[in-house]
PASEBA-1860 file (N, C-alpha, C; in nm, 3 decimals):
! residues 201
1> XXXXXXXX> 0.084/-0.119/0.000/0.000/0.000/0.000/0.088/0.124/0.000 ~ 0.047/0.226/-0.118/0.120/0.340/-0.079/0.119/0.429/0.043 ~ 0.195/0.529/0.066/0.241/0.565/0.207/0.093/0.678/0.216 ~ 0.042/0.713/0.075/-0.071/0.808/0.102/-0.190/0.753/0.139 ~ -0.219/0.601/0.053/-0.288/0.582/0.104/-0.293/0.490/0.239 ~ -0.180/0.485/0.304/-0.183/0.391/0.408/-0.247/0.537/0.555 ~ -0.191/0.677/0.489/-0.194/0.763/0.594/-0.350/0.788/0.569 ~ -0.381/0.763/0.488/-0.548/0.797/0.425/-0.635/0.664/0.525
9> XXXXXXXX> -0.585/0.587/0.563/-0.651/0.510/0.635/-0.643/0.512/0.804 ~ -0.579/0.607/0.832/-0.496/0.593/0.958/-0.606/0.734/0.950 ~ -0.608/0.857/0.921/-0.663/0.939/0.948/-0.779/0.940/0.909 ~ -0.886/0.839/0.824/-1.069/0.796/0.848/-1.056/0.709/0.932 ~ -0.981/0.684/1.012/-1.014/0.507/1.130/-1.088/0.443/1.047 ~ -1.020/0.411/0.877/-1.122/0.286/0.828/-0.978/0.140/0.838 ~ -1.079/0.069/0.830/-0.992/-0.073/0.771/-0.970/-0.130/0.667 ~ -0.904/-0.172/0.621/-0.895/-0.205/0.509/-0.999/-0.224/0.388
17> XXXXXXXX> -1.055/-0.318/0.470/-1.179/-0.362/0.409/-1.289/-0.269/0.384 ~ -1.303/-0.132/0.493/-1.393/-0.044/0.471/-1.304/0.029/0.375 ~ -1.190/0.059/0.336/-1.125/0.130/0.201/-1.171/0.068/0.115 ~ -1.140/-0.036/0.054/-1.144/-0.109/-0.030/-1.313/-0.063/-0.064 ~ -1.432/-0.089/0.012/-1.535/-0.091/-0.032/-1.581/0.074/-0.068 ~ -1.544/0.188/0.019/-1.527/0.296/-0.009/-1.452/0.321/-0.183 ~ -1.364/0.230/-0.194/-1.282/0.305/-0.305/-1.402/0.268/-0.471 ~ -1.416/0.162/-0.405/-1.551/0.063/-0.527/-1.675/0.165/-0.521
25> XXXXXXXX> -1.702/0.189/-0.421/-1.845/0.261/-0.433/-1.811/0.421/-0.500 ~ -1.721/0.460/-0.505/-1.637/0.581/-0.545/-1.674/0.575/-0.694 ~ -1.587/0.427/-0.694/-1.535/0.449/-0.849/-1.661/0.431/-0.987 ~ -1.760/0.339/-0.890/-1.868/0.317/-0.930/-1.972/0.415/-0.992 ~ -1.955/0.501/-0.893/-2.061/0.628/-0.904/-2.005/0.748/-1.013 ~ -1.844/0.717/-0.997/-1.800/0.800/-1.120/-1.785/0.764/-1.232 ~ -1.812/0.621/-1.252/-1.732/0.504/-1.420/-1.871/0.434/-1.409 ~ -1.937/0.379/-1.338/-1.969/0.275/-1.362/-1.970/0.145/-1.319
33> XXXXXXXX> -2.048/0.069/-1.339/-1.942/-0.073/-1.315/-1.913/-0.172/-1.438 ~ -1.955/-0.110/-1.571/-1.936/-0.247/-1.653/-1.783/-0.176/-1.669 ~ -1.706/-0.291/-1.690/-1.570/-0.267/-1.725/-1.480/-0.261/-1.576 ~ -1.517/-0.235/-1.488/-1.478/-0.190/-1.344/-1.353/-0.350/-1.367 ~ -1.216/-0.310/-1.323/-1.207/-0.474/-1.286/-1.121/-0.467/-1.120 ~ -1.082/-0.569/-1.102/-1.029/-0.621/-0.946/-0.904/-0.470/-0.924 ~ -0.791/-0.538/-1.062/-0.659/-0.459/-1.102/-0.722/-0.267/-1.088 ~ -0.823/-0.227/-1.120/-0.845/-0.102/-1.142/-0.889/-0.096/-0.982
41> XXXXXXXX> -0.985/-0.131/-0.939/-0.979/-0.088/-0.783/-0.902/-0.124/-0.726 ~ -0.783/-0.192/-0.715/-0.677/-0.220/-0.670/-0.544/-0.104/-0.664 ~ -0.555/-0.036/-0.785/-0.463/0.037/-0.826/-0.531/0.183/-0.762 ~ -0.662/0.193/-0.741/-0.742/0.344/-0.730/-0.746/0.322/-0.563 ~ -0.697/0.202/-0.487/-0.665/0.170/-0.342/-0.587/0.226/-0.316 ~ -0.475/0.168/-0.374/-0.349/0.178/-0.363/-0.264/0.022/-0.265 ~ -0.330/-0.098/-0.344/-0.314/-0.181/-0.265/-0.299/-0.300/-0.398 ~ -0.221/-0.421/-0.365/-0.189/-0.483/-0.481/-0.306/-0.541/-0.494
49> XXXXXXXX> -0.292/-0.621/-0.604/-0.432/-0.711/-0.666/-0.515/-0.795/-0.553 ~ -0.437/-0.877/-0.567/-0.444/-0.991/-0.452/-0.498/-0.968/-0.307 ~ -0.448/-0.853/-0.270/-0.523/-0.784/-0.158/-0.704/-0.819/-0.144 ~ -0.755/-0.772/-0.248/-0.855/-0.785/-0.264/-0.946/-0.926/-0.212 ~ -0.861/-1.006/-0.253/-0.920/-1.119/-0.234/-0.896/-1.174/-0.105 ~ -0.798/-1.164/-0.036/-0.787/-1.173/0.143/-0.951/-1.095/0.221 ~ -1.047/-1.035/0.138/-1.109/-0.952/0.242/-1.233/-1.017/0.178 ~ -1.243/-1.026/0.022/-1.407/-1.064/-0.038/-1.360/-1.171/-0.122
57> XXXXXXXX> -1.514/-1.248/-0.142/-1.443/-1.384/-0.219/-1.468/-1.368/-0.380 ~ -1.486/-1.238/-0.415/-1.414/-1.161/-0.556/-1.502/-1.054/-0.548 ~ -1.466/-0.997/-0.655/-1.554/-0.866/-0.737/-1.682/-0.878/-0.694 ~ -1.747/-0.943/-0.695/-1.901/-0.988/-0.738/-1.914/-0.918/-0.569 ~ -1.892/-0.963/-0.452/-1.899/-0.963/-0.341/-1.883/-0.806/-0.332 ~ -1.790/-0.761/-0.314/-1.725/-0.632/-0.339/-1.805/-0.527/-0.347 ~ -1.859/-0.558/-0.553/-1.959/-0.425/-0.597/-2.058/-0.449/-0.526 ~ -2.110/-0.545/-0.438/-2.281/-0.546/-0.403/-2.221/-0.509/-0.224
65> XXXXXXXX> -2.160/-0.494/-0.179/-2.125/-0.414/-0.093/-2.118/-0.286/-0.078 ~ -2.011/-0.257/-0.227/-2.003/-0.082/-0.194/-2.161/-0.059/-0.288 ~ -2.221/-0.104/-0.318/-2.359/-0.070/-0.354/-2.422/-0.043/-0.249 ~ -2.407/-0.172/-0.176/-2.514/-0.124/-0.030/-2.433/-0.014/0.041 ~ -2.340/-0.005/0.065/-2.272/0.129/0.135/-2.342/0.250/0.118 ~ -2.335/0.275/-0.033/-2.339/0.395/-0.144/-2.504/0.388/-0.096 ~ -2.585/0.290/-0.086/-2.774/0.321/-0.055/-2.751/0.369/0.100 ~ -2.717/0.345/0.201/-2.698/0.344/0.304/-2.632/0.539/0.345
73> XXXXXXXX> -2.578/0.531/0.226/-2.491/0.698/0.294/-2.554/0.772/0.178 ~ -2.663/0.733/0.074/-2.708/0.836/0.033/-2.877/0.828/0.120 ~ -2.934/0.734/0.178/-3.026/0.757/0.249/-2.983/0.812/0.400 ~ -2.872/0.848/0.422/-2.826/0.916/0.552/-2.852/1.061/0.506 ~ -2.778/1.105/0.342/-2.774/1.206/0.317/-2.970/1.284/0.336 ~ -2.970/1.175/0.273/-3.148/1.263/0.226/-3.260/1.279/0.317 ~ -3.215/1.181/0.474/-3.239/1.280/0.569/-3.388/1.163/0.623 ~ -3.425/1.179/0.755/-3.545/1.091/0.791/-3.664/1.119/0.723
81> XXXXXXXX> -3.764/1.007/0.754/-3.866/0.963/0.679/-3.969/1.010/0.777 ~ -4.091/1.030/0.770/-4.200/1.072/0.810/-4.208/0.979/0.945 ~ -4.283/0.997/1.056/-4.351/0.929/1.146/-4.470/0.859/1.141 ~ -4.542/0.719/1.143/-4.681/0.751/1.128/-4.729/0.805/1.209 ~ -4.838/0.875/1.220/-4.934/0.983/1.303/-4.914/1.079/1.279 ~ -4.767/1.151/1.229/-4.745/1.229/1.221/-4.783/1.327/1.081 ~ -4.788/1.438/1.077/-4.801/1.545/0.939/-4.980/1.502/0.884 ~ -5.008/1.461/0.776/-5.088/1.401/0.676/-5.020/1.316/0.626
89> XXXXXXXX> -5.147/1.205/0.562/-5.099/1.060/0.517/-5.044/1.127/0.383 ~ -5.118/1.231/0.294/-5.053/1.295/0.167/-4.903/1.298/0.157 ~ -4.906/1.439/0.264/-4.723/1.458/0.267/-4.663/1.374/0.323 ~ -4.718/1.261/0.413/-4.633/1.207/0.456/-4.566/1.085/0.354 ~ -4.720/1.042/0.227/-4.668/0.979/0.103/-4.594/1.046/0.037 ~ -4.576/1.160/-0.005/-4.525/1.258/-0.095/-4.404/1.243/-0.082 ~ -4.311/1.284/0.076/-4.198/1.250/0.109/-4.151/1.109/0.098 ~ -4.200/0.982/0.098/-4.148/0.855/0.083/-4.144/0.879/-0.062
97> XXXXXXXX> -4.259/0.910/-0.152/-4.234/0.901/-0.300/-4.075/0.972/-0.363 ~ -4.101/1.111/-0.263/-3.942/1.162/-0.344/-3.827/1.120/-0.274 ~ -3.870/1.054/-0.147/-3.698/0.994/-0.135/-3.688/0.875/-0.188 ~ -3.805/0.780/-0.247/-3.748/0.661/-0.338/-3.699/0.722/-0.463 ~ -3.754/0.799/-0.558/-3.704/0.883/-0.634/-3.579/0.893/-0.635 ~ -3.554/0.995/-0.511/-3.395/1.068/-0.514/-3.280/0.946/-0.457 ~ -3.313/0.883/-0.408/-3.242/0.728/-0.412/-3.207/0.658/-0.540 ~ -3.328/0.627/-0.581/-3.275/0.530/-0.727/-3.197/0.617/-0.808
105> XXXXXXXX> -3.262/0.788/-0.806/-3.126/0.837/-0.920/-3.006/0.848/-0.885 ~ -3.007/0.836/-0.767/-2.836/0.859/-0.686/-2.758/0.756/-0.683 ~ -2.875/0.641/-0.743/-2.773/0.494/-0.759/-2.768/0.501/-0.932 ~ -2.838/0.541/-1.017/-2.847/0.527/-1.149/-2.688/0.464/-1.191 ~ -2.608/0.608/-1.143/-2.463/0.591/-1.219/-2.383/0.421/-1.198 ~ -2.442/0.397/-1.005/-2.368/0.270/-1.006/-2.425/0.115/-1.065 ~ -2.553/0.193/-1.108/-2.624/0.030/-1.151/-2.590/0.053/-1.307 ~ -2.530/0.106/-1.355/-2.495/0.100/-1.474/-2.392/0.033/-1.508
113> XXXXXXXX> -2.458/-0.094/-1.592/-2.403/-0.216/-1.596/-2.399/-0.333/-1.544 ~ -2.470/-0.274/-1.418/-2.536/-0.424/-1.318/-2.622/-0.481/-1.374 ~ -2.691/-0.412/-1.485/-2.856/-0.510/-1.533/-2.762/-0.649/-1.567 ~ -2.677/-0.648/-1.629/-2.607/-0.785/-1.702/-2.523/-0.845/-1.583 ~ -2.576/-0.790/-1.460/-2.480/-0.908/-1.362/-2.577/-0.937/-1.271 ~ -2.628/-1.037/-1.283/-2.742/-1.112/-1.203/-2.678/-1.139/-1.033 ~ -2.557/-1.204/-1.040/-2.510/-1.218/-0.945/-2.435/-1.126/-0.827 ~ -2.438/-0.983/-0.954/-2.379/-0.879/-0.798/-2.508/-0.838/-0.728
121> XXXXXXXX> -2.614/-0.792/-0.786/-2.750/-0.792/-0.758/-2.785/-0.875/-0.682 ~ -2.789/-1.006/-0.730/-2.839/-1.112/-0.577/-2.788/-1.100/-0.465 ~ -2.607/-1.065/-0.479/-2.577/-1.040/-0.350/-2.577/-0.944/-0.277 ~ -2.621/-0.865/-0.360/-2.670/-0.667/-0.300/-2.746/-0.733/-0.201 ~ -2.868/-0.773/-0.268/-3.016/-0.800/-0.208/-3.008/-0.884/-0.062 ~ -2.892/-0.961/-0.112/-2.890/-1.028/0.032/-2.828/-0.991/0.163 ~ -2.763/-0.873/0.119/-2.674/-0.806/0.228/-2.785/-0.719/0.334 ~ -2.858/-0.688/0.242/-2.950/-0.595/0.346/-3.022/-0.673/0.479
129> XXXXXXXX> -3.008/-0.616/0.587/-3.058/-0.652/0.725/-3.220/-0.656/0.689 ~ -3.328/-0.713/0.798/-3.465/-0.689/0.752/-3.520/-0.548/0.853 ~ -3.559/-0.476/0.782/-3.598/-0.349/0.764/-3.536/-0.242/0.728 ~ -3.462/-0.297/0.706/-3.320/-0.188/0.628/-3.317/-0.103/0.510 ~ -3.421/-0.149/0.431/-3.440/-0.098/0.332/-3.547/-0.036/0.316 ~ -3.559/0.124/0.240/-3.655/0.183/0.210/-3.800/0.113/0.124 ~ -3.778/-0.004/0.088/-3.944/-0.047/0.090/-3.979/-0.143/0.198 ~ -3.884/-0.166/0.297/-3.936/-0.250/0.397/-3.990/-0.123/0.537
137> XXXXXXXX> -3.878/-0.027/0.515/-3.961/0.109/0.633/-4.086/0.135/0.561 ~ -4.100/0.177/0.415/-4.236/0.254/0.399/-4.347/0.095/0.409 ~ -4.320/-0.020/0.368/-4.442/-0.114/0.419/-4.457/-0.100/0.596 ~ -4.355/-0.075/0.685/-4.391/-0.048/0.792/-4.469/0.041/0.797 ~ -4.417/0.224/0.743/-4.463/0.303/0.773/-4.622/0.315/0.746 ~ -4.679/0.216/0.665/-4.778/0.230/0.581/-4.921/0.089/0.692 ~ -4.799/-0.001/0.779/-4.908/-0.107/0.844/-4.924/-0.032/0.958 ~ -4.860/0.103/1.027/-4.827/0.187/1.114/-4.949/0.212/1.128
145> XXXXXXXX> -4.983/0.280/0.978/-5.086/0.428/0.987/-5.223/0.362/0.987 ~ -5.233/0.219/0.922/-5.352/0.135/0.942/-5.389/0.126/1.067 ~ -5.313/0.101/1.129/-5.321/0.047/1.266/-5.391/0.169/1.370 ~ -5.322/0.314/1.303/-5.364/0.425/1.411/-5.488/0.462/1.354 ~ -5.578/0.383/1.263/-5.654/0.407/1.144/-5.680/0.488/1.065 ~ -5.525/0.575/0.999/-5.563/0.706/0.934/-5.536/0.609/0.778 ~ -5.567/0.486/0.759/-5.523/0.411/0.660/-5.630/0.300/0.657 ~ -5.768/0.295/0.567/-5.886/0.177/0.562/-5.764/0.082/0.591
153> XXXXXXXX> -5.893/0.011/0.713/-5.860/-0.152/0.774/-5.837/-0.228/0.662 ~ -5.923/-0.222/0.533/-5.907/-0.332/0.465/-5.812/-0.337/0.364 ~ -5.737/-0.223/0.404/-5.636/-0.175/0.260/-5.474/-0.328/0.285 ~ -5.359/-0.329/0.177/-5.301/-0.369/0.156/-5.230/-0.284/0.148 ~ -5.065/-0.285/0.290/-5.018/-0.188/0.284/-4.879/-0.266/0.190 ~ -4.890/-0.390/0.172/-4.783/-0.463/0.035/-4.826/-0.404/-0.099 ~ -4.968/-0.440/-0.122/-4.943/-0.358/-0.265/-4.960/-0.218/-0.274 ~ -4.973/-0.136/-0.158/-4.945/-0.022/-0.183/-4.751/0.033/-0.176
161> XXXXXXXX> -4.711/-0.102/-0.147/-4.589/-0.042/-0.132/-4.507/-0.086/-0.279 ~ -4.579/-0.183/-0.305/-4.494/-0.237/-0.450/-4.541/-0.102/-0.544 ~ -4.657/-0.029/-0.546/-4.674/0.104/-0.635/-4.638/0.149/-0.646 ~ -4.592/0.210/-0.480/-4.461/0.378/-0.481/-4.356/0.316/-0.523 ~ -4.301/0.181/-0.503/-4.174/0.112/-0.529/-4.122/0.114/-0.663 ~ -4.289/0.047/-0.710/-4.250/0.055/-0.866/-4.262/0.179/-0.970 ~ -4.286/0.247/-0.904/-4.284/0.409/-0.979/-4.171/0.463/-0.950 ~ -4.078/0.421/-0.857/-3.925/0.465/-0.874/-3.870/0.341/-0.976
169> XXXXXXXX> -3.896/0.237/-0.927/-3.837/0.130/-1.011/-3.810/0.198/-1.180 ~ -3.941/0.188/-1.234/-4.001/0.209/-1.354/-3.909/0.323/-1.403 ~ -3.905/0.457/-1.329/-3.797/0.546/-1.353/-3.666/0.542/-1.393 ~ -3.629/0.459/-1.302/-3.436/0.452/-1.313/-3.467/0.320/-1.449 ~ -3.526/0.255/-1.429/-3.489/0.144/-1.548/-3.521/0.192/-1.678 ~ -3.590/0.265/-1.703/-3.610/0.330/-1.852/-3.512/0.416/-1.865 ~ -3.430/0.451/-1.804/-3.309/0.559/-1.787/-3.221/0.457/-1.836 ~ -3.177/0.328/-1.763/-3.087/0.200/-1.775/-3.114/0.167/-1.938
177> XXXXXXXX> -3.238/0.119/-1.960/-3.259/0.071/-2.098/-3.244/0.162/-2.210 ~ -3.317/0.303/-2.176/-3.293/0.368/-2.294/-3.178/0.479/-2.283 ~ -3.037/0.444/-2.159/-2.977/0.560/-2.147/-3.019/0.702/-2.192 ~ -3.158/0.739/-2.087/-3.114/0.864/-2.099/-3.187/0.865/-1.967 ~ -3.217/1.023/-1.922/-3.194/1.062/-1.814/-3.344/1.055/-1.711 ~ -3.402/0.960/-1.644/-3.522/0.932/-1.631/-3.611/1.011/-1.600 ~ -3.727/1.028/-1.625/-3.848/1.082/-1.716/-3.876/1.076/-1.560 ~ -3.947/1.238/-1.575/-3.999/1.344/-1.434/-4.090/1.216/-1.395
185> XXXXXXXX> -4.157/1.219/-1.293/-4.269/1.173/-1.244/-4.375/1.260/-1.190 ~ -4.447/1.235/-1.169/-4.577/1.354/-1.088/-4.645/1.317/-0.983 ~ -4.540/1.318/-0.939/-4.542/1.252/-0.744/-4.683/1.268/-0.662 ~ -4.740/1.427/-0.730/-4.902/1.396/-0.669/-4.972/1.359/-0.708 ~ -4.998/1.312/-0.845/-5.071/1.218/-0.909/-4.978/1.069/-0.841 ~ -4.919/1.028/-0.833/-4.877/0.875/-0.742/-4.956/0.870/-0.656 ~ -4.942/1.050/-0.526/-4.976/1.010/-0.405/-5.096/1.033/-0.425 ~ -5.190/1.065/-0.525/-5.336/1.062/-0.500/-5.372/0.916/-0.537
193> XXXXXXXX> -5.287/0.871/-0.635/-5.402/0.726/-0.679/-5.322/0.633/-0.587 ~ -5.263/0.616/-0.490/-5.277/0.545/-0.370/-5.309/0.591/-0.271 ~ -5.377/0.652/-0.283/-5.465/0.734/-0.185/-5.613/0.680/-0.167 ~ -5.629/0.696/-0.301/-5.812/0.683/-0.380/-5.766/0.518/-0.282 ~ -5.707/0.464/-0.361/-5.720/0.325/-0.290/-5.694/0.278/-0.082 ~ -5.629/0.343/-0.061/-5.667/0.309/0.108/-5.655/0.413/0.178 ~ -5.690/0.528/0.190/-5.804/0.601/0.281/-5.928/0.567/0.289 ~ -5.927/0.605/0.463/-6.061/0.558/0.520/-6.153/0.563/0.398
201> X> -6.308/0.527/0.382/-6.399/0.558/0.301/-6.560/0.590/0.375
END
């Protein structure tokens, strides 16, 4: 390891292993990942090849790490999520709608090129703890508000969550498929037509 980056680790109190995944989630968000290889984050470390593989049991492991990192410190960035009881069920949808939004585009750059890797994806998915993830809080936030009944008893707070889910989904992947830059949404038209469907009646 070079002497800069060995002092670069000594002054974040990271470990190795948190460099290494720091340097991937970096490089990710600025390149990409198709093309990404072991030798290039190795060299953007400052740590030989081989290194790599003492910590993850390859690449594959690696990118679906600093993926989850990179979701993890851009949902730190964008700040807490509503309370149930709290505000209106509107704004309080409105805000989950634009932070799934401002999430998926903040990952756009690093899933570019993941569609063709089935296997860094599976292991993204599996890294996450259970409730860790922004559609497992908003299905909470959403069996919450049933419960305090500002949400019909008989509603489905799963398929209301696969809606808002998939209206970010739907976004970033037409961005992925047709590289270009994904198409506005109209967040109060979302939050009204899951609305129409489970508010009281």
């Amino acid at each position: 390891m070079s002497p800069r980056k060995a002092a670069a680790l000594r002054d974040g109190d990271r470990t190795l292993r948190e460099h290494l995944i720091a340097t991937a989630d970096r490089m990710m968000s600025e390149r990409g990942a198709a093309g990404l290889t072991v030798r290039a984050i190795a060299r953007e470390a400052g740590v030989a090849d081989g290194v790599l593989y003492n910590h993850f049991d390859g690449k594959e492991e690696l990118l679906a790490l600093a993926l989850h990192a990179r979701v993890l410190r851009v949902e730190r960035e964008l700040g807490p999520l509503p309370e149930p009881g709290a505000g209106t069920l509107a704004a309080n949808l409105r805000a989950h709608v634009e932070h799934g939004l401002a999430l998926h585009r903040a990952l756009l750059p690093a899933l570019a090129g993941l569609t063709a890797r089935p296997d860094v994806l599976a292991r993204f998915a599996a890294v996450h703890e259970p409730g860790e993830t922004w559609h497992d809080r908003l299905h909470a936030y959403l069996r919450a508000e049933r419960d305090l009944g500002r949400v019909a008893a008989d509603a489905s707070p799963a398929a209301a969550t696969s809606m808002i889910v998939g209206v970010c989904h739907e976004a970033v992947l037409s961005a992925l498929l047709g590289a270009r830059e994904p198409a506005p949404v109209a967040v109060d038209e979302v939050v009204a037509t899951v609305l129409h469907g489970i508010a009281p009646r």
